[in-house]
N, C-alpha and C positions, 0 to 999 in steps of 0.2 A: 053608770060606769063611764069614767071620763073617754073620749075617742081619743086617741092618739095616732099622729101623722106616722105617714112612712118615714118620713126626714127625719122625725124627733127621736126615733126608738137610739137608744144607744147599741154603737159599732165599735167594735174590739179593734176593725182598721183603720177608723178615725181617731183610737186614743192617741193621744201625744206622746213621744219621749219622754216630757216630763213627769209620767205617771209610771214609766217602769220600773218595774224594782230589780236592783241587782243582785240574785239571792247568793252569788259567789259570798256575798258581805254580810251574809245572817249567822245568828250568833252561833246557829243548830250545824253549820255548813261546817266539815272539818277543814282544817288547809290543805290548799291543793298545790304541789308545785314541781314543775318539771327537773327530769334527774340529769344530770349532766352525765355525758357518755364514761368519765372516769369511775365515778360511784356506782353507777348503773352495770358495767362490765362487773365489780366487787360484790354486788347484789346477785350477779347471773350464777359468778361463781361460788358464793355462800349456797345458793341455796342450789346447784348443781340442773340450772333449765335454761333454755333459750327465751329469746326475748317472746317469740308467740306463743309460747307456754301461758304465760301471764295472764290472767283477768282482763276481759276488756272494758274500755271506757270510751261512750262515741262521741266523738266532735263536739256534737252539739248538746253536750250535758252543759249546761247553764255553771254548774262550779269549778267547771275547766281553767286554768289560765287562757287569757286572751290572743297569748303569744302561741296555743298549743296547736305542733299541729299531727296528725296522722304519725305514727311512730313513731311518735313520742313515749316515755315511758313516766307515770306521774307519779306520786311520794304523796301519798295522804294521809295524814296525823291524824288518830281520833281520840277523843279522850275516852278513858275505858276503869271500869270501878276495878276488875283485877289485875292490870297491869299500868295504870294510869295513862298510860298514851299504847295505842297499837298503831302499827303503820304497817300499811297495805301498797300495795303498787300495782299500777295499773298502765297496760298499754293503751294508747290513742287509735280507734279506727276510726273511718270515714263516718 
């Protein structure tokens, strides 16, 4: 069995940048994108709830928008066999 140094084992905090993947951009990942307050009041009122009603979604889900922050409300597209696309919405917590 080869010995292997301490230095040589491979560290998750010495990968590089250039090795991450940005799974926002995977093909399985639906779209994600923030509601502008106009539409989002139209949504509150369709479906007769306040905004913390909603489903949440935190911060740091990797499929987030970049820009997104904490009460925020997001619009996510899936494609779906019986209605071809459903769209879900989701509030941003911490």
């Amino acid at each position: 069995m080869p010995v292997v140094s301490r230095d040589s084992r491979f560290s998750p905090a010495s990968d590089t940048q250039d090795n991450m993947v940005d799974v926002s951009q995977h093909e399985l990942v639906p779209e994600h994108t923030i509601l502008e307050e106009s539409v989002l009041e139209e949504v509150l009122d369709e479906y007769n709830i306040g905004r913390t009603d909603l489903p949440k979604i935190k911060r740091t889900d990797p499929a987030l928008p970049d820009d997104a922050e904490a009460g925020d409300v997001i619009k996510i597209v899936r494609d779906s066999r019986t209605t071809d696309q459903a769209i879900v919405y989701r509030l941003v917590v911490a």
